[in-house]
RODO-2510 file (C-alpha; in nm, 4 decimals, decimal comma):
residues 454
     n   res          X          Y          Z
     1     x    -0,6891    -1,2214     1,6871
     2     x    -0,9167    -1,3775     1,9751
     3     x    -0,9567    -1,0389     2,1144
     4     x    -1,1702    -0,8065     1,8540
     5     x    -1,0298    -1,0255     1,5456
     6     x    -1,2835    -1,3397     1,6167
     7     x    -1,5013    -1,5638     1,4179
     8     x    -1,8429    -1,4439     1,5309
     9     x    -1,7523    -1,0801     1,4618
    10     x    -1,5968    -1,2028     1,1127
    11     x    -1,9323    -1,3708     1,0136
    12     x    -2,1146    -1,0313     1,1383
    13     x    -1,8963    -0,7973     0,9011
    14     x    -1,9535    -1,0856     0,5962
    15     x    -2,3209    -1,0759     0,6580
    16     x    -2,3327    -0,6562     0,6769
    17     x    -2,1275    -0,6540     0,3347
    18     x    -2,3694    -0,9178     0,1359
    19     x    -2,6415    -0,7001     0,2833
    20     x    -2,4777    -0,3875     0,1095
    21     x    -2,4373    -0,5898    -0,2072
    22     x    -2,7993    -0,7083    -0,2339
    23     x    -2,9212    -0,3351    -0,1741
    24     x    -2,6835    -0,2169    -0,3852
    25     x    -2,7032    -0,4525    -0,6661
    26     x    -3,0874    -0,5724    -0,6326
    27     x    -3,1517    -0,6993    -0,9874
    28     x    -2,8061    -0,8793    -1,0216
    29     x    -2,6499    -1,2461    -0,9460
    30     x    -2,3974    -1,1371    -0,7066
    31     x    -2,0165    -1,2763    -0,6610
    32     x    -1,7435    -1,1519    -0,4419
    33     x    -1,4013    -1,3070    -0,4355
    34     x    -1,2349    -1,4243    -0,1221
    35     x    -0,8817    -1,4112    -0,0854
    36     x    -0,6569    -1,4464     0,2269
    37     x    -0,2897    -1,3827     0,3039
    38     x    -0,0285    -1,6174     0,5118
    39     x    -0,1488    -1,5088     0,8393
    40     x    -0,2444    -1,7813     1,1393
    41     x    -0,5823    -1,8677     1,0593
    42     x    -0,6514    -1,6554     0,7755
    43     x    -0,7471    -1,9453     0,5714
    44     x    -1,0214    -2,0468     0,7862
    45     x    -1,1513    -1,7007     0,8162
    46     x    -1,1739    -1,7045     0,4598
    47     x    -1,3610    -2,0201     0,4465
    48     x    -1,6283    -1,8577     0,7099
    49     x    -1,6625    -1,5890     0,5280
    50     x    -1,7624    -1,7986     0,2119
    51     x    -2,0096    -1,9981     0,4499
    52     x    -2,2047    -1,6856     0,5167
    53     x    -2,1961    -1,5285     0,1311
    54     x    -2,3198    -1,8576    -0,0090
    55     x    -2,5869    -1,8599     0,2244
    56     x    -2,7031    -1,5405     0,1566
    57     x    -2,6989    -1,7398    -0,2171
    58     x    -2,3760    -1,5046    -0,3131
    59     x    -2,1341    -1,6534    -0,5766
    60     x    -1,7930    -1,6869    -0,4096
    61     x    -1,5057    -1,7103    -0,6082
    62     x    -1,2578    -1,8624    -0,3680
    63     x    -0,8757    -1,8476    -0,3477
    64     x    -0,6796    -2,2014    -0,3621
    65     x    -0,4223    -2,0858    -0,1652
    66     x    -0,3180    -1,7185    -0,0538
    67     x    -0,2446    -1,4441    -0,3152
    68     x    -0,1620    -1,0612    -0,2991
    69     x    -0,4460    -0,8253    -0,2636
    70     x    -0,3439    -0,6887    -0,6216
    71     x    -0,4057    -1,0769    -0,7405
    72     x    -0,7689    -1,0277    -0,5821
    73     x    -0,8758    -0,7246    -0,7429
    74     x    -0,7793    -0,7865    -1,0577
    75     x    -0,9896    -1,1492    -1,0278
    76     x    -1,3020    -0,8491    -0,9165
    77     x    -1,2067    -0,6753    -1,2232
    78     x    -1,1734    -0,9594    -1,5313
    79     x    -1,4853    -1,1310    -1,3476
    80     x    -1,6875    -0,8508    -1,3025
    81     x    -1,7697    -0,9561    -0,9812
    82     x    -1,9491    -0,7109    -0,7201
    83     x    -1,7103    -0,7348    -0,4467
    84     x    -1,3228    -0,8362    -0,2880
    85     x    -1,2902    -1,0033     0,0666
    86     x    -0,9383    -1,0380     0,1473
    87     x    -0,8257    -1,1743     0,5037
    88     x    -0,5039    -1,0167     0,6115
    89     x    -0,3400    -0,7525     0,8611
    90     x    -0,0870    -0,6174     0,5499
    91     x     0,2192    -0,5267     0,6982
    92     x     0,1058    -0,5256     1,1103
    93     x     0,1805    -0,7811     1,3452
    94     x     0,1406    -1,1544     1,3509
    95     x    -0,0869    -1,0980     1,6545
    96     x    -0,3040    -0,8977     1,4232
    97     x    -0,5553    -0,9443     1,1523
    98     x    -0,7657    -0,7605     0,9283
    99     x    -1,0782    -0,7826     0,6356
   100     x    -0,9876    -0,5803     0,3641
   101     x    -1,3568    -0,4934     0,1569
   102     x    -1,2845    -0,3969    -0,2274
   103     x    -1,5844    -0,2875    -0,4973
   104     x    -1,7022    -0,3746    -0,7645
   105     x    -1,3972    -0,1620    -0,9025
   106     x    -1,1450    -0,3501    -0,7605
   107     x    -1,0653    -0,0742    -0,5618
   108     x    -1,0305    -0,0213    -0,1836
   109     x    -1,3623     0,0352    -0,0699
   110     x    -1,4433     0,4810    -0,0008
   111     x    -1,5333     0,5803     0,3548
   112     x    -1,9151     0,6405     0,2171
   113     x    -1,9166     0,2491     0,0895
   114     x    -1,7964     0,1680     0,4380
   115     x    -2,0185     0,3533     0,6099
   116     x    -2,2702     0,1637     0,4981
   117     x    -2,1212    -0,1373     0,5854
   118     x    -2,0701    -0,0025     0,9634
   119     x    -2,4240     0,0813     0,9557
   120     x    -2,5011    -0,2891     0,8702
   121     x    -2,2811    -0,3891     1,1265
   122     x    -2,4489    -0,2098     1,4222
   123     x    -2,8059    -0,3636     1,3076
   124     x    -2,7006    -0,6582     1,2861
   125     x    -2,4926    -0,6923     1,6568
   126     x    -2,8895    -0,6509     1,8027
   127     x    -2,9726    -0,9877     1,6425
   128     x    -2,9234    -1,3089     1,7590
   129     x    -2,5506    -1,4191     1,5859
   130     x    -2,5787    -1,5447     1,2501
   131     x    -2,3512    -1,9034     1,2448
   132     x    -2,3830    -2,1038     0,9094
   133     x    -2,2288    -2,4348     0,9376
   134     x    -2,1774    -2,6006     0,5925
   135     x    -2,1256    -2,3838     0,3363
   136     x    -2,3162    -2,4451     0,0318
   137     x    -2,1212    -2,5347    -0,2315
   138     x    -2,2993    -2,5001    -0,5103
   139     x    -2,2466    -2,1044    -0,4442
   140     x    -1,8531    -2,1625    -0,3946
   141     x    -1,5627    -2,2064    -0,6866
   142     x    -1,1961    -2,2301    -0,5978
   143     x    -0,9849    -2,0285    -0,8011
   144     x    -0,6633    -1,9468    -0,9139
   145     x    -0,5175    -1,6212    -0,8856
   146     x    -0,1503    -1,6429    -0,9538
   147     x    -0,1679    -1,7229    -1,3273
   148     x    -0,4143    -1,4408    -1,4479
   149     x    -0,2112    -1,1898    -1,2389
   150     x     0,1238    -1,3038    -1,3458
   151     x    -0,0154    -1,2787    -1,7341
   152     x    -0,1213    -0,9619    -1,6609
   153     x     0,1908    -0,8303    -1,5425
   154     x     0,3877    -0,9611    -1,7750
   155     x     0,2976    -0,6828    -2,0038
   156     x     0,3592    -0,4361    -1,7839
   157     x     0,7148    -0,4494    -1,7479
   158     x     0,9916    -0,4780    -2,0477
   159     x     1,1243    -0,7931    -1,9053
   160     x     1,3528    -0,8243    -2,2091
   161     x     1,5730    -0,4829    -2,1422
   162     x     1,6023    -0,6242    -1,7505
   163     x     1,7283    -0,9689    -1,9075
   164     x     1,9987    -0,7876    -2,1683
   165     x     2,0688    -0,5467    -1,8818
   166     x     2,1932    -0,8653    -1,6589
   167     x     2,0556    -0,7390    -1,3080
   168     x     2,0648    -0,9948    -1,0861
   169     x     1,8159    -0,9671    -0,8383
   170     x     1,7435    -1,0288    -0,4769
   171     x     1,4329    -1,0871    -0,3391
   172     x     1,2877    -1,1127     0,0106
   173     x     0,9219    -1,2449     0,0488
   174     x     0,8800    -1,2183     0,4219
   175     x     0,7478    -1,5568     0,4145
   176     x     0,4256    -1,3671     0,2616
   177     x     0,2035    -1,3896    -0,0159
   178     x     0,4497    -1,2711    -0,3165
   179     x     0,6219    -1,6716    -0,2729
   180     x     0,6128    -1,7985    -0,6553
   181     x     0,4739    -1,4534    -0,7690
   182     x     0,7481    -1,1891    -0,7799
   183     x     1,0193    -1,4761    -0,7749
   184     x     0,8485    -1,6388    -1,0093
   185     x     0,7847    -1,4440    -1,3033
   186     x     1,1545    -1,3261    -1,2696
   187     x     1,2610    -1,6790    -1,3206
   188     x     0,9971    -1,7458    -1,5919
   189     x     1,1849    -1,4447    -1,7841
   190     x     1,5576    -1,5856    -1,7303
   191     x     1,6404    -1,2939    -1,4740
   192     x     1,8849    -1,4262    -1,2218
   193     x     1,7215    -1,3936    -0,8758
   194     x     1,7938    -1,4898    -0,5122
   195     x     1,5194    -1,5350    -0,3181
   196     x     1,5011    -1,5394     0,0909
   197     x     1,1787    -1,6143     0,3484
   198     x     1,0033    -1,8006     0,0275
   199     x     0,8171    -2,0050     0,2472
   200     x     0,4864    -1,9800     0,4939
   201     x     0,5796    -1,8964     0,8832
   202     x     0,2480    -1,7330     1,0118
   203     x     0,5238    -1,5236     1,3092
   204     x     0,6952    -1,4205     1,0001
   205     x     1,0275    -1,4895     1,1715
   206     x     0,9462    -1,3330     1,5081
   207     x     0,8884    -0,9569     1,3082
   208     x     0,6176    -0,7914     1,1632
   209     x     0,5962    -0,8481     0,7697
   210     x     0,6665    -0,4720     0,6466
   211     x     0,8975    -0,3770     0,4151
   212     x     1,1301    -0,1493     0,6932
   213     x     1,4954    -0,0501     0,6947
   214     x     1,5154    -0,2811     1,0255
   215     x     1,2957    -0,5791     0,8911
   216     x     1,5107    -0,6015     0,5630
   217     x     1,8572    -0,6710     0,7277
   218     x     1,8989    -1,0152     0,5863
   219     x     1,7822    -0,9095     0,2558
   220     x     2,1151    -0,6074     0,2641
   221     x     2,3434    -0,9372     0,3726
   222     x     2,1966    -1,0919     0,0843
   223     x     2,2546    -0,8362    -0,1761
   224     x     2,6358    -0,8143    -0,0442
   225     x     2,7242    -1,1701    -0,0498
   226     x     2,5853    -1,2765    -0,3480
   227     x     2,6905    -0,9291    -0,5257
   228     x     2,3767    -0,8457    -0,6804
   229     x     2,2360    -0,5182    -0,8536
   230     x     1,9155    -0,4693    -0,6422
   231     x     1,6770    -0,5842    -0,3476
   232     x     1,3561    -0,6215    -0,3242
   233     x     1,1237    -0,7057    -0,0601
   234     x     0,7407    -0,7264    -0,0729
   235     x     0,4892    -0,7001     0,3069
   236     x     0,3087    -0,9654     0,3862
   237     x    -0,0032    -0,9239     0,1152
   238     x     0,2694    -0,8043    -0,1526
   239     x     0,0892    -0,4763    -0,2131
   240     x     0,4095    -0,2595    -0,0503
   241     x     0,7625    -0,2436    -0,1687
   242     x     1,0943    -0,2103     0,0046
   243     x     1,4529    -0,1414    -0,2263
   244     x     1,8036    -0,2175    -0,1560
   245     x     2,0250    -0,0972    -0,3297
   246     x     2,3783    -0,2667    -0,4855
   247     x     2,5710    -0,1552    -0,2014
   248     x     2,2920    -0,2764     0,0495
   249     x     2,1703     0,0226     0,1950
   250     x     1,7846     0,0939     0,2276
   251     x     1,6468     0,3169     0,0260
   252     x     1,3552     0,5397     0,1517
   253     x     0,9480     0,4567    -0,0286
   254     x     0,9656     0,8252    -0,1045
   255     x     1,3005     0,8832    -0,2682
   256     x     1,1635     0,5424    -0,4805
   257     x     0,8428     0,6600    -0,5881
   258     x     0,9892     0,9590    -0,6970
   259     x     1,2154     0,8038    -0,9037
   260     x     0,9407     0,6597    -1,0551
   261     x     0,7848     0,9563    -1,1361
   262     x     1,0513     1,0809    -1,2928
   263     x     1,1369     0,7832    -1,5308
   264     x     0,8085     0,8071    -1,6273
   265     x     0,7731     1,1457    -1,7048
   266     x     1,1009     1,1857    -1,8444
   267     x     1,2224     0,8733    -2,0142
   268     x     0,8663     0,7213    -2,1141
   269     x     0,7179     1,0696    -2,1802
   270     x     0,4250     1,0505    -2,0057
   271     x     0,1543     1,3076    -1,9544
   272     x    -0,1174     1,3826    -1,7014
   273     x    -0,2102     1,4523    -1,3179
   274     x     0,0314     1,3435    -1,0793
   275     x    -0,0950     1,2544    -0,7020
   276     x     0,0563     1,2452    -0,3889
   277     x    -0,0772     1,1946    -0,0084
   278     x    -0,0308     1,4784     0,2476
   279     x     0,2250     1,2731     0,4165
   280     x     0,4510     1,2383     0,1240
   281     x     0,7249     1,3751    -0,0285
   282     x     0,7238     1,6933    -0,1937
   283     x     0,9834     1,5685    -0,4518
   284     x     0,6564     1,5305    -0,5933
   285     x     0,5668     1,8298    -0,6532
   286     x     0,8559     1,9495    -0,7913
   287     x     0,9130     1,6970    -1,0682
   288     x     0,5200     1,7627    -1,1707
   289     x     0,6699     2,1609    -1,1874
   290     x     0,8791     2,1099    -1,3980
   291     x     0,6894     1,9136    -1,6243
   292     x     0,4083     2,1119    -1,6131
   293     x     0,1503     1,8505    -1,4668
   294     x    -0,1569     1,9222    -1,2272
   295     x    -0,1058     1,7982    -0,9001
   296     x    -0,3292     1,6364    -0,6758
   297     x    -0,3276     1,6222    -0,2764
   298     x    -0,5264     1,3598    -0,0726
   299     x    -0,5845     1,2632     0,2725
   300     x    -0,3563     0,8787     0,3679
   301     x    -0,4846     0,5899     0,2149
   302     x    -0,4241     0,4639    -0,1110
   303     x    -0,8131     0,4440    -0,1588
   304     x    -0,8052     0,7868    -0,2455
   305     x    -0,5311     0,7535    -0,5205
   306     x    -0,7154     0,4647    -0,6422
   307     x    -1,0353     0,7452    -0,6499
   308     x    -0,8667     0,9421    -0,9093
   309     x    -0,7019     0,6746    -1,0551
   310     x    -1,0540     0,5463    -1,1677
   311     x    -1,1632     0,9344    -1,2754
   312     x    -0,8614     0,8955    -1,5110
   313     x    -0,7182     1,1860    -1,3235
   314     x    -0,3754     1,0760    -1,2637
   315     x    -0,1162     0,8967    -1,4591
   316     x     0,0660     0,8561    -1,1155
   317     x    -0,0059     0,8483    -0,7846
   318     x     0,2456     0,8006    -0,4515
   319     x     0,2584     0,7261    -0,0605
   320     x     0,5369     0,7191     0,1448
   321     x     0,4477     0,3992     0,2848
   322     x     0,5075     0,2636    -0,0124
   323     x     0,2181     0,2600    -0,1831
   324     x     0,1688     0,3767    -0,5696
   325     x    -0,0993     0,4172    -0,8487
   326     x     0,0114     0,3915    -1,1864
   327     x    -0,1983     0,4765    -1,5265
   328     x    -0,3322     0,1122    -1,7084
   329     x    -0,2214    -0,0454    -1,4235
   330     x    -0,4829    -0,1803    -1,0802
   331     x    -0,6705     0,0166    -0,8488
   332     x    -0,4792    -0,1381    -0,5857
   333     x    -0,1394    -0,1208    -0,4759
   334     x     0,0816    -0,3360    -0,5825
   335     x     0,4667    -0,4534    -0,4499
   336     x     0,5504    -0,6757    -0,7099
   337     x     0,5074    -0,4309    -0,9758
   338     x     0,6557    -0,1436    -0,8269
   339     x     0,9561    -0,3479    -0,7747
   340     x     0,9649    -0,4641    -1,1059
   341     x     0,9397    -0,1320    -1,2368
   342     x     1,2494     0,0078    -1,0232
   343     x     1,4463    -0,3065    -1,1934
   344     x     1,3130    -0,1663    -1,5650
   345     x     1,4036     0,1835    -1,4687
   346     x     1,7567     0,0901    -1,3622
   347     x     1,7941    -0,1736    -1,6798
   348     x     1,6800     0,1535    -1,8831
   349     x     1,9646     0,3695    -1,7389
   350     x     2,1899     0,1771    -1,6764
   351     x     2,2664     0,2787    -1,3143
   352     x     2,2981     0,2234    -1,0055
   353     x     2,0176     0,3055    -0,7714
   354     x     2,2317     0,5688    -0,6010
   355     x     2,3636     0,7516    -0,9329
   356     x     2,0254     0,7302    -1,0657
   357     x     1,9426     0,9848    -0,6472
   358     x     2,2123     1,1621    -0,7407
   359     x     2,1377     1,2716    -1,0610
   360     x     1,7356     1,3024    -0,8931
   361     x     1,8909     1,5857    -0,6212
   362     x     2,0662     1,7172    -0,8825
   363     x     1,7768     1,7982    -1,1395
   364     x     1,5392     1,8711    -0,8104
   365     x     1,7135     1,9584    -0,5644
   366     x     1,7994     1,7387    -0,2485
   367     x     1,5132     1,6627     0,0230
   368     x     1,5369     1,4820     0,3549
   369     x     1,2329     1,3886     0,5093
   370     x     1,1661     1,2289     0,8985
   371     x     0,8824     1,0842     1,0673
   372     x     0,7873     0,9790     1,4448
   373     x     0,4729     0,8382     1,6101
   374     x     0,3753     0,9526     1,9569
   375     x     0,1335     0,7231     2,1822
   376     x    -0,1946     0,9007     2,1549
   377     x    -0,3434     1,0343     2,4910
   378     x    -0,6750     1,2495     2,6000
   379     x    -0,4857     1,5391     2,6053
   380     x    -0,2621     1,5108     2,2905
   381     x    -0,5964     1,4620     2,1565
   382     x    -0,7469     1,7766     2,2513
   383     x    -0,4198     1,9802     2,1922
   384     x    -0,3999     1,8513     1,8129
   385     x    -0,7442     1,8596     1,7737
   386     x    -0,7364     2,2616     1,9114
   387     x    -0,4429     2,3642     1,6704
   388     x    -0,6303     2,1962     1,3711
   389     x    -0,9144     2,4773     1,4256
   390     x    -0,6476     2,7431     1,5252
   391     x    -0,3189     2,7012     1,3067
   392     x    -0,0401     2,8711     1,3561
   393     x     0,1136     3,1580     1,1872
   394     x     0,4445     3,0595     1,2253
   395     x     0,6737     2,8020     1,3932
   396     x     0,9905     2,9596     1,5018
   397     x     1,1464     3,1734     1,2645
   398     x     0,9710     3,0186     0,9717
   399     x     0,6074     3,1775     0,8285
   400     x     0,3272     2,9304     0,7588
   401     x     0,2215     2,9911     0,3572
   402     x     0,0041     2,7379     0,3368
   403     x    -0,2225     2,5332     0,5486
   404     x    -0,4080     2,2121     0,5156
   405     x    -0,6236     2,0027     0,7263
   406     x    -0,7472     1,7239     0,5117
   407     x    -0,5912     1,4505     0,7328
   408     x    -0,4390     1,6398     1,0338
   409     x    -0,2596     1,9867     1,0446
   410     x     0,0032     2,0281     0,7511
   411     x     0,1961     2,3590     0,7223
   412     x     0,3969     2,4701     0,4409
   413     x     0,6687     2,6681     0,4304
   414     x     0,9101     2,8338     0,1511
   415     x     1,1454     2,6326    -0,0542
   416     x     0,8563     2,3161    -0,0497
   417     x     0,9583     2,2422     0,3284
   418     x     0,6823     2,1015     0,5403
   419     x     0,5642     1,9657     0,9019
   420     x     0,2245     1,7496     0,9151
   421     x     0,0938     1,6301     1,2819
   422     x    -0,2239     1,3308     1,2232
   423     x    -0,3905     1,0931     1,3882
   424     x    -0,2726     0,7293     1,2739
   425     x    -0,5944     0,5730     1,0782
   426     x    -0,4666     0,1854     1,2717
   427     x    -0,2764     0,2653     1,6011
   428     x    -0,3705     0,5114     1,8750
   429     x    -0,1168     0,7604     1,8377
   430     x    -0,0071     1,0491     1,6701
   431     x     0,2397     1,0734     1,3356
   432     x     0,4430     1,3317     1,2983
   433     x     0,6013     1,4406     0,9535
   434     x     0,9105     1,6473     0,8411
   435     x     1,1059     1,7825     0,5043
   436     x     1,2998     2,0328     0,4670
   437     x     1,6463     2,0231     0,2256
   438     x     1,8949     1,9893     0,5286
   439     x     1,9521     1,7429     0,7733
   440     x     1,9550     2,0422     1,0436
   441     x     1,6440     2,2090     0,9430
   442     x     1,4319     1,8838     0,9372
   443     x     1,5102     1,8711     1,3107
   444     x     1,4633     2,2053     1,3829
   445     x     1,1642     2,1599     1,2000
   446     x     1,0423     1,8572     1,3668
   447     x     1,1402     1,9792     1,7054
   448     x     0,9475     2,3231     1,6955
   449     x     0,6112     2,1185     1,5445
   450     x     0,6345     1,8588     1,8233
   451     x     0,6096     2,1527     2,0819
   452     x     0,2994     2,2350     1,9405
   453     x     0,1095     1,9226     2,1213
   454     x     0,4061     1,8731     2,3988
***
C-alpha cells in the first residue's frame, strides 16, 4: 500500500471493470457489490471504489462493515448482481493489499474475464486520471452480509450431531473478517467455543493473517489449556482454513481436505468428479480410485475449481493451501465452512482428528508431502523455463511416467509420488513441491528436483 496499492490506481482498475460490465452487459441495470476485509484502509478503498461505479450510474450494493469473500459472492449470487469488488490482500502481509474481481457467478473472475479488464486498464492509464469526489448516492445501498450468509450456512452443516457430539471448539479469527461469523453461528447453535484475536488490529498482531503451523501457536496453547476437541483458524478474508487438532498439533490443508473427501464419499455416499490442483496431494487421487470417480487436474487457483464447479463437474474440489469446492455449496472458497465441516465429520465418527489419519493411511496408504519457495532470479527463470520445454526422463534413479506443464513442470513417478517446480502467481520466486510415502524419499526427491534449476 502507497507503493503500487494507491488510490489513483484503485479508481483506474474500478473504472476498467464498470467498463467491462457495460460492454458486457449493454441492455442491463448493472450492480456490483463491494466488500472489504480488516485491512488498514480497506474501508476507504471500498468507499472509492463505490464513488467511481455510481458514477458510471452502477448500482453498488455496499458492505456495512467487513465480511468474508464467501459472504460477498453469495450477496452476487441471491442478488443477481453483475459483479463482486472485494478489498483485501487474503492471507499476505499487513503491508499488502489487493482487489479481488468476482462475476456475475460469484465466482473468481477467469484469466480471459481479466484480460479484459487489463486491457481496460492500459487504455485508460493514457487518459487524464479519473477522480470522482462525492459519490452519488442514489446509486449506493449499504448492506448486510453476515445474516444471509450465516442462514445460508446453517443448512449446510448438521449442527445438531456437533451439539449431541459435545465438541468443544476453539477458534482463532486472526483479528480478520470471520469475528461474529464462524464464532457466531457456533454459539447461535449451543456449541461450546473459545474464541481468540476476535477483534480488528489492521498488523494482525505483528504476523501475516494465514492460517500457518507458525501463525497458529496461540490457537495450539489454546486448545491445550482449555482441553478442547478441535481448532480452528480462518485468514484474514475467512475463505482459508487451518485445524488443530485435540492434542494441539497442526494438521496439514492436504491431509484435511482429504479427509473431507473421504467422509464424503464414504460416509455421505456421494458421487461424481473429484478435483484437485497440480500442487496438491495425491491422496486425492487415490480415494477417487477407489471409488471409482473421474478426476480432474487444474493449474493453482481456486478459480479453476470454481470453473468446474459451475459445469457441475465436480462434487469436490481441493488445494493445498487450503482452499476447497464443494457440490451445492459457493463458487468461492470458504474457511468457515470447511471448518465446520471437519467438526461434522469428527461429531459423525466420533474421533479424534488423528484416529480419523490413521485410519485415512491405513485405507490409502500413508503420504508425506514438502514444499519450499526459492527467490526468483533471471537465470532460475530461464533454467525452469528451459526444462518446461525439455523434461526430463528421469531424476536419479526414479523414471518420469508422466509429465505435466499446466502450471510449471510436474513429474510423476510410480506408487503416485511426485515433484512440481512453478512460478508463484503473487511473489517472485519459485515453489517447489514434493510427495512421496517416506519421509526419506520426499527429500531425496526434493533434493534431486531442486538440482534441476540449481
Amino acid at each position: 500500500m502507497g507503493d503500487e496499492f494507491t488510490f489513483q490506481n484503485v479508481r483506474t482498475v474500478v473504472q476498467a471493470i464498470a467498463n467491462c460490465l457495460k460492454k458486457k452487459f449493454p441492455d442491463q441495470n448493472i450492480s456490483v457489490v463491494v466488500d472489504y476485509d480488516t485491512r488498514f484502509l480497506s474501508e476507504r478503498y471500498a468507499f472509492e471504489a463505490a464513488k467511481v461505479l455510481s458514477h458510471n450510474q452502477i448500482h453498488v450494493f455496499l458492505t456495512e462493515r467487513d465480511a468474508p469473500s464467501q459472504a460477498l459472492a453469495y450477496q452476487v449470487i441471491i442478488r443477481k448482481a453483475q459483479g463482486g469488488i472485494n478489498f483485501t490482500a487474503s492471507f499476505n502481509p499487513p503491508e499488502y493489499n489487493g482487489l479481488k474481481y468476482n462475476t456475475e457467478t460469484g465466482a473468481p473472475a477467469m484469466p480471459e474475464e481479466t484480460d479484459k479488464v487489463e486491457e481496460e486498464i492500459r487504455s485508460l492509464q493514457k487518459e487524464h486520471p479519473f477522480c470522482p469526489y462525492y459519490p452519488r448516492t442514489e446509486f449506493v445501498e449499504k448492506i448486510d452480509l453476515q445474516n444471509d450468509y450465516l442462514s445460508f450456512i446453517q443448512d449446510k452443516i448438521d449442527f445438531d450431531l456437533i451439539r449431541k457430539s459435545k465438541l468443544k471448539i476453539a477458534v482463532d479469527l486472526l483479528y480478520g473478517t470471520s469475528r461474529e461469523y464462524l464464532d457466531g453461528i457456533l454459539e447461535e447453535n449451543n456449541i461450546p467455543v473459545e474464541e481468540i484475536h476476535g477483534y480488528i488490529d489492521p498488523y494482525f498482531g505483528g504476523i501475516a493473517p494465514s492460517c500457518t503451523e507458525e501463525n497458529l501457536e496461540e490457537l495450539k496453547t489454546l486448545v491445550r489449556e482449555k482441553k478442547c476437541n478441535l481448532g480452528i483458524a480462518t485468514d484474514a478474508d475467512g475463505d482459508r482454513f487451518g485445524v488443530v487438532d485435540d492434542q494441539g498439533n497442526f494438521i496439514i490443508q492436504n491431509l484435511i481436505i482429504s479427509l473431507l473427501l473421504n467422509y464424503l464419499v464414504s460416509t455421505k455416499g456421494w458421487k461424481g468428479g473429484v478435483a484437485r490442483s497440480v500442487a496438491t496431494t495425491h491422496l486425492i487421487d487415490r480415494i477417487a480410485r477407489k471409488h471409482d470417480l473421474p478426476l480432474y487436474k487444474t493449474p493453482v487457483g481456486f478459480k479453476y475449481l470454481a470453473d468446474l464447479f459451475l459445469k457441475e463437474k465436480i462434487i469436490f474440489g481441493g488445494e493445498e493451501s487450503a482452499c476447497i469446492a464443494i457440490k451445492d455449496h459457493l463458487p468461492e472458497k470458504d474457511g468457515i465452512f470447511a471448518g465446520l465441516l471437519v467438526a461434522e465429520m469428527m461429531a459423525s465418527s466420533r474421533k479424534s482428528i488423528q484416529e480419523l489419519i490413521d485410519d485415512l493411511f491405513r485405507e490409502y496408504g500413508k503420504r508425506v508431502g514438502g514444499q519450499k519457495s526459492m527467490p526468483l532470479s533471471a537465470e532460475k527463470e530461464k533454467k525452469l523455463r528451459k526444462i518446461i520445454q525439455n523434461p526430463p526422463g528421469k531424476l536419479g534413479d526414479r523414471k518420469v511416467v508422466n509429465v505435466e506443464t499446466i502450471d510449471g513442470l510436474k513429474l510423476d513417478f510410480s506408487d503416485d509420488d511426485w515433484f512440481l517446480l512453478r512460478f508463484s502467481g503473487t511473489e517472485p520466486c519459485i515453489r517447489c513441491y514434493a510427495e512421496s510415502g517416506t519421509q526419506k524419499e520426499l527429500e531425496k526427491l526434493m533434493n534431486q528436483g531442486l538440482e534441476l534449476i540449481a
